[in-house]
N, C-alpha and C positions, 0 to 999 in steps of 0.2 A: 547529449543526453546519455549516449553510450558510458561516455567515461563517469557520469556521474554513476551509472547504477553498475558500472564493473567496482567502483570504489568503494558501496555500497553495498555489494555483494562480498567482497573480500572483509570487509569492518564484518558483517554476519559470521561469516567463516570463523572469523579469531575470537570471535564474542562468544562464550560458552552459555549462554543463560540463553534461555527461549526467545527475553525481547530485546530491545534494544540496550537497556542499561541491567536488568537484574532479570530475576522469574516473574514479574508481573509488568502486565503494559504501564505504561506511564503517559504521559503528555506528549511526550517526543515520539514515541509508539502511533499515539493517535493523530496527529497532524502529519506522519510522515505518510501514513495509511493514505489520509485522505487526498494527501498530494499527489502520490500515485494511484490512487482510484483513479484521480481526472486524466492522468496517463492514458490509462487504458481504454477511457471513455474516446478518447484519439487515436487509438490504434495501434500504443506504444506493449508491446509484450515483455512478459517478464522469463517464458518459456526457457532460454537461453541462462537465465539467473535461477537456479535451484534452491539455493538457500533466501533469496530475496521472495520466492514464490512459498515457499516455506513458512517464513513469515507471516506473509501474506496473509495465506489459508489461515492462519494461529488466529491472527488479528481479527480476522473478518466472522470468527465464529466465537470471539468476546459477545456475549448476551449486549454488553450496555454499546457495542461498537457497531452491531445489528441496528439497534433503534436509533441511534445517529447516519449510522449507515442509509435505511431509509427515507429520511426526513435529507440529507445531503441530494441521496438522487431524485430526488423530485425535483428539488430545488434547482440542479443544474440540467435537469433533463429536456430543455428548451435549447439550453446552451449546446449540447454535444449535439443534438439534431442540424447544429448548423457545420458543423465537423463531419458528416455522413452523407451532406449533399452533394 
């Protein structure tokens, strides 16, 4: 998982636009989000990754990525309680 988000982190670094392909989120923006949402719902941090956490923040305070955002944690928040036991 390391190398994944060091690899991840460096494609950020060299990418000049805010998301991941241009200045607006895309698809790839939002499945990546949420993939790493369920990260963190396990305990995985991004603290160590500045520009991955950077991102992050951008993504998570998209209005339309908010109301997905929601409607996701509900839905897996049965799931990651079993992660916390």
């Amino acid at each position: 998982m390391q190398t994944t988000l060091e690899v991840f982190e460096k494609m950020l670094n060299q990418h000049k636009g805010d998301y991941l392909v241009n200045e607006n989120p895309t698809i790839a923006d939002l499945q990546l989000f949420f993939e790493l949402l369920d990260l963190t719902m396990v305990g995985i941090s991004f603290e160590k990754h500045v520009a991955i956490q950077a991102w992050h923040d951008k993504m998570a305070n998209v209005p339309e990525v908010q109301q997905v955002q929601k409607v996701h944690l509900d839905a897996v928040a049965p799931f990651a309680q079993l992660f916390k036991q």
